[in-house]
LUMROPA-784753 format. One line per 8 residues: for each residue y, x, z of C-alpha. Coordinates in Angstrom, 2 decimals. Last residue first. Example, Ala and Ser with C-alpha at 12.3 -4.5 7.8 and 13.67 -1.06 7.14 Angstrom:
<recs>
-1.06 13.67 7.14 | -4.50 12.30 7.80
</recs>
This chain:
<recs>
17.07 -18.28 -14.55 | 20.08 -17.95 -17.17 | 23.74 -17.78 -15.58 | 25.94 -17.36 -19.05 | 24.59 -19.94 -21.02 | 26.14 -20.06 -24.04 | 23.21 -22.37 -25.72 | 20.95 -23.67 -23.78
17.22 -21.91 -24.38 | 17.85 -19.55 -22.07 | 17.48 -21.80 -18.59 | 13.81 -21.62 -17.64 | 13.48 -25.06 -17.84 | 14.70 -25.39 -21.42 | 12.36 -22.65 -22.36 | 9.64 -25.54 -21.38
7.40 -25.79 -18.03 | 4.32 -27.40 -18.15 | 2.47 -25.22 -14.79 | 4.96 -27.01 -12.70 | 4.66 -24.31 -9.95 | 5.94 -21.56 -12.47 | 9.20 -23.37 -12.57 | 9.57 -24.04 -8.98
8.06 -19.84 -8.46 | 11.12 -18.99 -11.05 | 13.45 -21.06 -8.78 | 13.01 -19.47 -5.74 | 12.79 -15.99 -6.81 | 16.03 -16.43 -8.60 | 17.35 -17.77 -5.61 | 16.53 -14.65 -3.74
17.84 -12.31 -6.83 | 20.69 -13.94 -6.25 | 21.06 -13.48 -2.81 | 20.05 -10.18 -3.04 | 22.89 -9.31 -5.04 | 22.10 -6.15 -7.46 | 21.09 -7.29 -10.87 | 21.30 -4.67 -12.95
17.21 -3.98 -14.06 | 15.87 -7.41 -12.75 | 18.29 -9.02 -15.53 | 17.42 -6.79 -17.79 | 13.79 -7.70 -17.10 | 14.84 -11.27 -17.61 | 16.63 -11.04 -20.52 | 13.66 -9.32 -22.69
11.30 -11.58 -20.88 | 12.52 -14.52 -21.86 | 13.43 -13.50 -25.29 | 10.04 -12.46 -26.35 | 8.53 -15.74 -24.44 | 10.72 -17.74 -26.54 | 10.58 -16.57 -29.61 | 6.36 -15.96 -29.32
6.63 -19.75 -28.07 | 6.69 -20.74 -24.69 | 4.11 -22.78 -22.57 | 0.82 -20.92 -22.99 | 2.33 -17.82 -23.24 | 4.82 -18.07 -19.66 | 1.39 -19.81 -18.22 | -0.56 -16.51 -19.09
2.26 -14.45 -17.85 | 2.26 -16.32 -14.39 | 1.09 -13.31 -12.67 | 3.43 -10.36 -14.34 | 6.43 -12.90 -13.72 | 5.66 -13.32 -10.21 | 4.67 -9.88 -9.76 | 8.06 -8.81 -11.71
10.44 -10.69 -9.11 | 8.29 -9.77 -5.93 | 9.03 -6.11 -7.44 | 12.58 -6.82 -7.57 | 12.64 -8.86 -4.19 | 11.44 -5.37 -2.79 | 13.83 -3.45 -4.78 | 16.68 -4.96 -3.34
15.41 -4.37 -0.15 | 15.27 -1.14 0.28 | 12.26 0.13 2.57 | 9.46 -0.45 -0.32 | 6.05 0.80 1.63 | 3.74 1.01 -1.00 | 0.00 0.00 0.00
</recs>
């Protein structure tokens, strides 16, 4: 076991688990666009983000999402257009 004493990075790596576990779901619900985009915005948003808060409620509301196992891009927030707060 990895002993993560910031805790920024902690949520981080919560973050990608919960990503990295539900990928399955993320295929079986989005399409190649989708998912491609998804995950290209969301691991930039993992790499800069730095308010815990944030990343908290991003936590939150990814494990909502994931917990309705028919979840659409909609749902996930990119596929609006101009959205500035995705996730």
């Amino acid at each position: 076991n990895v002993k993560i004493k910031n805790s920024t990075l902690a949520l981080k790596k919560q973050l990608f688990t919960l990503i990295d576990k539900n990928l399955n779901l993320l295929i079986k619900n989005l399409n190649t666009a989708e998912l491609n985009n998804f995950l290209k915005e969301y691991l930039s948003f993992l790499k800069h983000e730095k308010n815990e808060e944030i990343l908290q409620q991003s936590f939150r509301n990814l494990n909502g999402i994931f917990g309705n196992k028919n979840f659409t891009a909609y749902d996930l927030g990119f596929s609006i257009q101009n959205n500035d707060e995705p996730f």
